[in-house]
ROMIMI-686755 format. One record per residue (C-alpha): z, y, x; chain; residue in one letter. Coordinates in steps of 0.02 Angstrom, whole numbers, plus 50000, padded with zeros to 5 digits. Each point is the difference from the previous one (the first is absolute). Layout:
<recs>
Z | Y | X | A | a
...
</recs>
This chain:
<recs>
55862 | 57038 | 55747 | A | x
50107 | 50030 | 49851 | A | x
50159 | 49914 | 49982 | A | x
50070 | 49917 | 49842 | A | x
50209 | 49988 | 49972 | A | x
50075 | 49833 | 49952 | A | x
50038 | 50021 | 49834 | A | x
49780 | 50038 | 49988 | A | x
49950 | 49846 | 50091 | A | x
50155 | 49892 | 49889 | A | x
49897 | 50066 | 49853 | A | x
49845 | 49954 | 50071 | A | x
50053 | 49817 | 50035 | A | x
50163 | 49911 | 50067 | A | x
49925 | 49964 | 50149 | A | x
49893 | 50146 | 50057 | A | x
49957 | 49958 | 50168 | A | x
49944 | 49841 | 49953 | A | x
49921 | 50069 | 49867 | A | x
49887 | 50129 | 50120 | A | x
49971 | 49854 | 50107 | A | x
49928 | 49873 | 49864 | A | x
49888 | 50118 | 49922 | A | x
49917 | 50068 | 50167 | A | x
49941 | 49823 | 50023 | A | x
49971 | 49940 | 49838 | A | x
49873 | 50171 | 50005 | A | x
49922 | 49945 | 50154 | A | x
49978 | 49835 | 49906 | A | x
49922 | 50053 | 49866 | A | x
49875 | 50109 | 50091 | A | x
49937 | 49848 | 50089 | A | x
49994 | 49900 | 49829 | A | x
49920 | 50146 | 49876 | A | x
49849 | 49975 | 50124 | A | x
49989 | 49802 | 49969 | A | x
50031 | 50048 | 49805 | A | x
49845 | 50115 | 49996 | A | x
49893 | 49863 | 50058 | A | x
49978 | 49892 | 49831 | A | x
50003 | 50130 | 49905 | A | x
49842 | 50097 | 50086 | A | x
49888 | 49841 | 50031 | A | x
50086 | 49861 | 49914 | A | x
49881 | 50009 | 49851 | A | x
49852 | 50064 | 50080 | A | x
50011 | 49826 | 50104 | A | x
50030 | 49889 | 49860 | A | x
49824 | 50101 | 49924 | A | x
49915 | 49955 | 50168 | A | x
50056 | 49800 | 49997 | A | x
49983 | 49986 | 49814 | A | x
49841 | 50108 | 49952 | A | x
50097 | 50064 | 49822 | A | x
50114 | 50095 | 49956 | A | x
50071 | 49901 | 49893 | A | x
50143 | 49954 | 50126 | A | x
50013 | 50149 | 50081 | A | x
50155 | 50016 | 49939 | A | x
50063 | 49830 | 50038 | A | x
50063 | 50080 | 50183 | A | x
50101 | 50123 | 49942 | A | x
50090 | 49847 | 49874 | A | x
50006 | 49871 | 50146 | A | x
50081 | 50107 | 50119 | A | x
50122 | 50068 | 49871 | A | x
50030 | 49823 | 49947 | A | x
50051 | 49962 | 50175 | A | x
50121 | 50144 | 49991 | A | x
50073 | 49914 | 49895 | A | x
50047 | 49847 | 50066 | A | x
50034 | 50102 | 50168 | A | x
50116 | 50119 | 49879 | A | x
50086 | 49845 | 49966 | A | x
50025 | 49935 | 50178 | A | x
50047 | 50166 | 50093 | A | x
50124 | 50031 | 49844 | A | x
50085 | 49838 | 50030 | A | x
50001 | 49992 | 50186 | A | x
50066 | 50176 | 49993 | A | x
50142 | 49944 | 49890 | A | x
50060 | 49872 | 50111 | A | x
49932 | 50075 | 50186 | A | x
49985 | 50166 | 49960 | A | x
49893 | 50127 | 49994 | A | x
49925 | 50011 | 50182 | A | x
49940 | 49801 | 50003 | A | x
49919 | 50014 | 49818 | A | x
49918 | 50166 | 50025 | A | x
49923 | 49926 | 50191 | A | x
49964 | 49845 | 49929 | A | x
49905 | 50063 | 49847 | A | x
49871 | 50121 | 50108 | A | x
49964 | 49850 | 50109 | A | x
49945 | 49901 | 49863 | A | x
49874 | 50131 | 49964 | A | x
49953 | 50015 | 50161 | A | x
49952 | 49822 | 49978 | A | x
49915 | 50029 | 49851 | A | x
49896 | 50158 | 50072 | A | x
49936 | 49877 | 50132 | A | x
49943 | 49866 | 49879 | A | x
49908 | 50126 | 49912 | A | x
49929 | 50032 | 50157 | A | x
49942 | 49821 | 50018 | A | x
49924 | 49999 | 49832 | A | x
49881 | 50153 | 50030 | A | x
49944 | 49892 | 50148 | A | x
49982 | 49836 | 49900 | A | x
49927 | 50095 | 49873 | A | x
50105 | 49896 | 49875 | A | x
50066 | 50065 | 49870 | A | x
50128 | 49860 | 49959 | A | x
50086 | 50052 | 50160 | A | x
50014 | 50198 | 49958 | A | x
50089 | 49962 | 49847 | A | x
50126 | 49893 | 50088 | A | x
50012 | 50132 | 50135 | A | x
50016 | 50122 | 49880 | A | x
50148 | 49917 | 49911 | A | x
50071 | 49983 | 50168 | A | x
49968 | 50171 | 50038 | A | x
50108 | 50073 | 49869 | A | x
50161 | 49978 | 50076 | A | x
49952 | 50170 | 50098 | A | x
50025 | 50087 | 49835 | A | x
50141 | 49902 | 49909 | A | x
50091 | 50050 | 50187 | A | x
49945 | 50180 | 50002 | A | x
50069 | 50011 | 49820 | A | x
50179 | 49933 | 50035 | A | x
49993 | 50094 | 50160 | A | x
50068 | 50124 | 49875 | A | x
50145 | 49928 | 49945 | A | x
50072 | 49977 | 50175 | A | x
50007 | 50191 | 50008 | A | x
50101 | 50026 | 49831 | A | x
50155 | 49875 | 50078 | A | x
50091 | 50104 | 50077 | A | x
49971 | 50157 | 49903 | A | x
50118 | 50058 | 49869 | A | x
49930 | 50001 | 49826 | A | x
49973 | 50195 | 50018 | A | x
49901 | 49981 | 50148 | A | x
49918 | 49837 | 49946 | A | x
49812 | 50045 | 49942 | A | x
49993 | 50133 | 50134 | A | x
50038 | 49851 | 50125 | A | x
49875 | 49902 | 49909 | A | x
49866 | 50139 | 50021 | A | x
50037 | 50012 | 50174 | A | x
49938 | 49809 | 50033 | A | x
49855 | 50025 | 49881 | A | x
49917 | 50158 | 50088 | A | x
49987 | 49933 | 50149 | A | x
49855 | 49882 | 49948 | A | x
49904 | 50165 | 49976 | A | x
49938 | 49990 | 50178 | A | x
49937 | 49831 | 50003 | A | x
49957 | 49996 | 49828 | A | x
49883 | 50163 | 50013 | A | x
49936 | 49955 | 50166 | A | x
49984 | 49813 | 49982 | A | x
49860 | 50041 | 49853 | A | x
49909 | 50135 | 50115 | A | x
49974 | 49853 | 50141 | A | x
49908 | 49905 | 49877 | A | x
49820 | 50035 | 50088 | A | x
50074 | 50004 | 50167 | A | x
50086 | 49841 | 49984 | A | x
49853 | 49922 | 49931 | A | x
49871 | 50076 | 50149 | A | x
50131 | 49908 | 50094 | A | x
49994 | 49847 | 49928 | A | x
49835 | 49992 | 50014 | A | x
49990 | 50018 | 50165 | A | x
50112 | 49837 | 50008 | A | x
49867 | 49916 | 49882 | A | x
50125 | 50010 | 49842 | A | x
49929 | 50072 | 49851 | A | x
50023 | 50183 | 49964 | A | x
50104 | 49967 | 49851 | A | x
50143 | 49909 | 50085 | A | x
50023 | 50161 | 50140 | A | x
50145 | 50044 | 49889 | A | x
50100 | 49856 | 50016 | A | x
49994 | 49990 | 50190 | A | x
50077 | 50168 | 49983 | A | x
50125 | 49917 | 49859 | A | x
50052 | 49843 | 50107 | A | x
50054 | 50095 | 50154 | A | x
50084 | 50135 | 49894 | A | x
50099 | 49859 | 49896 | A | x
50035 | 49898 | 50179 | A | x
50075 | 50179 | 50082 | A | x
50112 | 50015 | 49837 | A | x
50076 | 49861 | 50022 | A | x
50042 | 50018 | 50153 | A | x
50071 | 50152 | 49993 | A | x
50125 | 49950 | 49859 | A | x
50035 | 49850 | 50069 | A | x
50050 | 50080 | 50192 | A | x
50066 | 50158 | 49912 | A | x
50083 | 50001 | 49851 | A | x
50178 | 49987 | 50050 | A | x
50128 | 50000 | 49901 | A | x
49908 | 49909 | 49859 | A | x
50031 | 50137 | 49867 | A | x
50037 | 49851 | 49848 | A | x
50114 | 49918 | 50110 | A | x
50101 | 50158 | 50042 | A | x
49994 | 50071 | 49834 | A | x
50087 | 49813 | 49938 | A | x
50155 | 50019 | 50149 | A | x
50023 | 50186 | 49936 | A | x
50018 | 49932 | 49846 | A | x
50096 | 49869 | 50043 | A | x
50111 | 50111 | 50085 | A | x
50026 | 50138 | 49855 | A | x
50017 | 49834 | 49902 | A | x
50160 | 49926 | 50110 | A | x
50057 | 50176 | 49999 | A | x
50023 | 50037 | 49812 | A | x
50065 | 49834 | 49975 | A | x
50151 | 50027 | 50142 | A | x
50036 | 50181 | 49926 | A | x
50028 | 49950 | 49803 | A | x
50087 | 49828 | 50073 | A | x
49884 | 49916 | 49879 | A | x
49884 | 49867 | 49979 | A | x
49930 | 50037 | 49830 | A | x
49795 | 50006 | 49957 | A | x
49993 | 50187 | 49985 | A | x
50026 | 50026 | 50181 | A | x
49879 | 49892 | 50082 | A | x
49805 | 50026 | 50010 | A | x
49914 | 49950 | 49842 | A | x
49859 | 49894 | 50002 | A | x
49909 | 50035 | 49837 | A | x
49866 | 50134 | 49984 | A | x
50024 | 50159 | 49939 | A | x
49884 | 50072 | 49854 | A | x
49852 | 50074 | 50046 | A | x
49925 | 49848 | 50111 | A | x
49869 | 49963 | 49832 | A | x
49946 | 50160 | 49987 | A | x
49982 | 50025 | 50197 | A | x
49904 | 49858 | 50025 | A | x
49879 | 50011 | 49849 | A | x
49958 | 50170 | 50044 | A | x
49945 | 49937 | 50172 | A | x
49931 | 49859 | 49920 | A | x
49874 | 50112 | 49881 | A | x
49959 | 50127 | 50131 | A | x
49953 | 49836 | 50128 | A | x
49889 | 49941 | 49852 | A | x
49876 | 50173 | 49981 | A | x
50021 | 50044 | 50175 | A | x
49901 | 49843 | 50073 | A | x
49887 | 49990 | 49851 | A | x
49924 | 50156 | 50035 | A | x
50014 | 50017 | 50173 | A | x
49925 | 49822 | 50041 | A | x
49804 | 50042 | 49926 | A | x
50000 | 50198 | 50043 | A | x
49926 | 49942 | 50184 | A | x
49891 | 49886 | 49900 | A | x
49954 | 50118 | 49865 | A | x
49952 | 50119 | 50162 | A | x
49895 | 49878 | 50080 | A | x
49885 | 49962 | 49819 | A | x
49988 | 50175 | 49992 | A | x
49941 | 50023 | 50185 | A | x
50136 | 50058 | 50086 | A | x
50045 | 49917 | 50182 | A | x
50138 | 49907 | 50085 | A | x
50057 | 50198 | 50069 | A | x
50007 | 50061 | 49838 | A | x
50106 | 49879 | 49901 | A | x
50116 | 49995 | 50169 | A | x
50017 | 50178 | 49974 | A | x
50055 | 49981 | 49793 | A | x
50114 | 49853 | 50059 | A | x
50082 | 50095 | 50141 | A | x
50042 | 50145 | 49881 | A | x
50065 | 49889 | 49897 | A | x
50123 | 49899 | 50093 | A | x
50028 | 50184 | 50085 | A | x
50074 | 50062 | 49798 | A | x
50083 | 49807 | 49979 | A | x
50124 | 50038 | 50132 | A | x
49986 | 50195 | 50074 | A | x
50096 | 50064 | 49847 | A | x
50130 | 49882 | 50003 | A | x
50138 | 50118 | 50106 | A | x
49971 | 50116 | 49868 | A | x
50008 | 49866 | 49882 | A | x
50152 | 49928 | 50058 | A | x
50083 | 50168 | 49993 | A | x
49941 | 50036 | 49796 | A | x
50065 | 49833 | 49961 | A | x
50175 | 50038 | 50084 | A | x
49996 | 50163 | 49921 | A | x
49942 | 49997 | 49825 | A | x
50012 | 49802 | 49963 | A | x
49893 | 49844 | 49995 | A | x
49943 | 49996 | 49831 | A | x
49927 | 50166 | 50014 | A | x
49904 | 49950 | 50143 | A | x
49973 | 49836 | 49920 | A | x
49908 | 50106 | 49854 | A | x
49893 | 50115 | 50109 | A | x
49931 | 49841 | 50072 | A | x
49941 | 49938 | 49860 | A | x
49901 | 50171 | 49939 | A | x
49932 | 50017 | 50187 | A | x
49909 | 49815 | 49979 | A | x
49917 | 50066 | 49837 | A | x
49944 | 50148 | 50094 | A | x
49941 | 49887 | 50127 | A | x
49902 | 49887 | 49873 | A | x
49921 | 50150 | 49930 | A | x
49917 | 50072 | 50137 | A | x
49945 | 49860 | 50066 | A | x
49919 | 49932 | 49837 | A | x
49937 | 50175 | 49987 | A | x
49929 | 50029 | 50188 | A | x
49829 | 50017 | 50030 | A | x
49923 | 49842 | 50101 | A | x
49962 | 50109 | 50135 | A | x
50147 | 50095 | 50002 | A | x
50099 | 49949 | 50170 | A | x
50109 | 50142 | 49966 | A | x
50071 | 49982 | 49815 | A | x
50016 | 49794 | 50043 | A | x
50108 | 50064 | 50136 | A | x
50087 | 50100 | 49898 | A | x
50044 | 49867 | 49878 | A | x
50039 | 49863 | 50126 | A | x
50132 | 50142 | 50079 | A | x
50070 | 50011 | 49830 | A | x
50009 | 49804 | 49973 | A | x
50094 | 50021 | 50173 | A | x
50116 | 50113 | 49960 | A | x
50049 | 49919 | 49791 | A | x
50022 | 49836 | 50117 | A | x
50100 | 50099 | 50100 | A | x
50110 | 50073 | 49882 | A | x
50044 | 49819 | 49925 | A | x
50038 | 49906 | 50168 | A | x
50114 | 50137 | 50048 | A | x
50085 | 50020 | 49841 | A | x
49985 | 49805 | 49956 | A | x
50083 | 49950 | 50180 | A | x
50125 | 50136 | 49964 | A | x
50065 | 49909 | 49837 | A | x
50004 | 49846 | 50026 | A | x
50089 | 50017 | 50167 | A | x
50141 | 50090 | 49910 | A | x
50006 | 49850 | 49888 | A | x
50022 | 49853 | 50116 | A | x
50165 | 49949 | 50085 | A | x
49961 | 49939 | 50204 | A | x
50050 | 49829 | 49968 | A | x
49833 | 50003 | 49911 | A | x
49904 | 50128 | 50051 | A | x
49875 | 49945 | 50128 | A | x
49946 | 49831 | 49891 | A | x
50010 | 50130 | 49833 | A | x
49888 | 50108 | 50086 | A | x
49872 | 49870 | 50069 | A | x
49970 | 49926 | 49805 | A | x
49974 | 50162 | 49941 | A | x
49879 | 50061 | 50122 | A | x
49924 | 49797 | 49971 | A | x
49967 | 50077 | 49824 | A | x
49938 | 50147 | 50060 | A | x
49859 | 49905 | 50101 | A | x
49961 | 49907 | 49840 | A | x
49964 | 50154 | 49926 | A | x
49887 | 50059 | 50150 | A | x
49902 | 49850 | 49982 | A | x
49997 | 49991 | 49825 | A | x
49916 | 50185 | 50014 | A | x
49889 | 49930 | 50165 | A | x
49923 | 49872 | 49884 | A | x
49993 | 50055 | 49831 | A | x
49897 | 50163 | 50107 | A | x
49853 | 49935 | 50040 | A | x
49970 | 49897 | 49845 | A | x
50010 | 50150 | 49900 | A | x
49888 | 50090 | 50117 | A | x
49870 | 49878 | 49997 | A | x
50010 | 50005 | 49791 | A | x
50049 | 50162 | 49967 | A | x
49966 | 50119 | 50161 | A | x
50112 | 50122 | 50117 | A | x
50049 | 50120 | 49862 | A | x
50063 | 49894 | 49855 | A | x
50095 | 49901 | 50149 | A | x
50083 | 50159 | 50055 | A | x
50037 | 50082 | 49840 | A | x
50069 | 49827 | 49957 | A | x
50129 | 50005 | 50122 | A | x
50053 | 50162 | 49954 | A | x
50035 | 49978 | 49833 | A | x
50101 | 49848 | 50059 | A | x
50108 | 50128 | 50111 | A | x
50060 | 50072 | 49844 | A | x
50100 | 49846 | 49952 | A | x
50124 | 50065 | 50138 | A | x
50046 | 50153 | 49859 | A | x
50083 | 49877 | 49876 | A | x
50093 | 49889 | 50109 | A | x
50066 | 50165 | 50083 | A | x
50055 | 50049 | 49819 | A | x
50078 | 49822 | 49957 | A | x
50115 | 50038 | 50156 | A | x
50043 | 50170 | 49950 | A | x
50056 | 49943 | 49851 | A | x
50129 | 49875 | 50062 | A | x
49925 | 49857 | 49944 | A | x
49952 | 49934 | 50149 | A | x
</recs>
């Protein structure tokens, strides 16, 4: 075991030990929850297909459940602000749990009025797994803040690649229970979300937003007593820092083309003849490249900036956009290829996104800061989940995906408005 000296772990955070300890559960966390996160986005549209007989809506889903991240965003934001982190984050996976049992219900109903309620429901379970993230950055110093970021954000990997994988298990298993095969996933998804919870809610101790606002507090009281003064300058400011705008529109664009083309690639597969095992397999890569990278990630953006990172995003989406619009319909392997490179531009922008606007906001606001800009975030997930599969139905797979990556490029200016200093 290698050891670190003081003046490492002080750089690292002001509290390492708690540090260590909040992480290794908020991993174990997230592990549980990338599993429940995988399970809308393998069979979420296929089932909507099934109920509805069109495509048409088979991007409504993907918009419903990232419309309920957004009022969830809003809710676990808030209740984080004034509990904490540990309530809002074990509150927020519940809810989907809820929601991933609805859905459930609906499969069994066969009503499609009931999915879409679940499925709004459901969504909490990925507005949570989102601001999972931010727990990890508050403690961490700024220089250490992205890598703490990435640290939270890998360990959906697991669940997120296997969760995907278990689609034809899951649904051989609901069968067996006399569920449809479609809604296997989410019996997977409701007992991941329900472990989550728990786990934060038994485990994550000290709450890291609380402690980070006592250290503060502290350093606060301190500077105060040492200059014998009272004046503004040496208490904690409560106005955002530049760089919030730019953070959160960058997350805000890469949200937008990630769901649009992700959402109809399983469907795209199935027109084209390709099975449940197949677009499980495309998925699974995919969530595998939207959070794998992100230690590396983490460590670029410390090292060589956000805006750089910020950039490559947006030139990794186009990438992404191009193969895909330019894959062969029975090409598993290039669709692959492009959904890991949707992944990884996503990637690239949460990380670097989370990074900036972090550094921007004071903690008197951060957690309720945070939750309205991941709120927009969602909008722009479900935005891109129903604008998807309207253009697919009018215009096909390819002119959706190249679409969305010549959207990606928008990042490029607003990266250059910043640079200039006129942000």
């Amino acid at each position: 075991m290698t050891s670190t000296t003081p003046d490492a772990d002080s750089a690292i955070s002001p509290h390492p030990a708690a540090q260590r300890r909040i992480l290794t559960v908020l991993v174990a966390s997230q592990i549980l929850s990338g599993a429940g996160l995988a399970a809308g986005i393998t069979v979420g549209a296929l089932l909507a297909q099934d109920m509805l007989g069109s495509a048409d809506l088979a991007g409504l889903p993907s918009a419903l459940f990232t419309a309920g991240s957004a009022l969830a965003a809003v809710g676990v934001g808030r209740l984080s602000h004034a509990r904490g982190r540990r309530p809002g984050l074990a509150a927020g996976y519940l809810v989907g749990a809820v929601g991933s049992a609805g859905v459930i219900a609906a499969a069994v109903a066969d009503s499609a009025v009931l999915l879409f309620v679940a499925l709004f429901v459901y969504g909490a379970g990925t507005a949570t797994n989102l601001q999972a993230r931010y727990a990890g950055a508050d403690l961490a110093t700024p220089a250490h803040r992205a890598r703490a970021v990435s640290t939270v954000l890998v360990a959906t990997t697991l669940g997120g690649v296997v969760g995907p994988n278990l689609a034809a298990p899951t649904g051989e298993f609901a069968e067996a229970l006399g569920i449809p095969a479609l809604a296997g996933p989410f019996l997977l998804a409701g007992a991941s979300y329900a472990l989550a919870a728990v786990v934060l809610a038994v485990r994550l101790r000290p709450d890291p937003l609380l402690l980070a606002r006592s250290l503060d507090a502290a350093k606060a009281t301190g500077s105060d007593m040492a200059a014998n003064s009272t004046s503004p300058t040496s208490a904690p400011t409560a106005t955002p820092s530049p760089g919030l705008m730019p953070g959160a529109l960058t997350m805000i664009l890469t949200q937008l083309v990630m769901v649009a083309i992700m959402t109809m690639t399983p469907v795209h597969m199935h027109d084209h003849g390709h099975g449940t095992a197949a677009s499980g397999f495309v998925i699974a890569l995919h969530v595998g490249a939207m959070y794998l990278p992100s230690p590396l990630t983490g460590w670029l953006v410390d090292r060589h900036g956000r805006m750089k990172l910020a950039a490559a995003s947006g030139v990794t989406l186009l990438a992404a956009g191009v193969l895909a619009a330019a894959a062969p319909d029975d090409s598993v392997a290039l669709l692959a290829l492009a959904l890991v490179l949707l992944g990884l531009g996503w990637n690239f922008g949460l990380v670097s996104g989370t990074a900036m606007i972090t550094d921007a906001l004071p903690l008197a606001t951060r957690a309720k800061t945070q939750g309205m800009v991941d709120v927009s975030i969602a909008i722009a997930g479900a935005t891109g989940g129903l604008t998807s599969g309207v253009l697919f139905s009018a215009a096909g797979y390819p002119v959706l995906a190249l679409t969305g990556g010549v959207l990606a490029l928008a990042i490029l200016p607003l990266i250059a408005v910043t640079a200039s200093g006129r942000w």
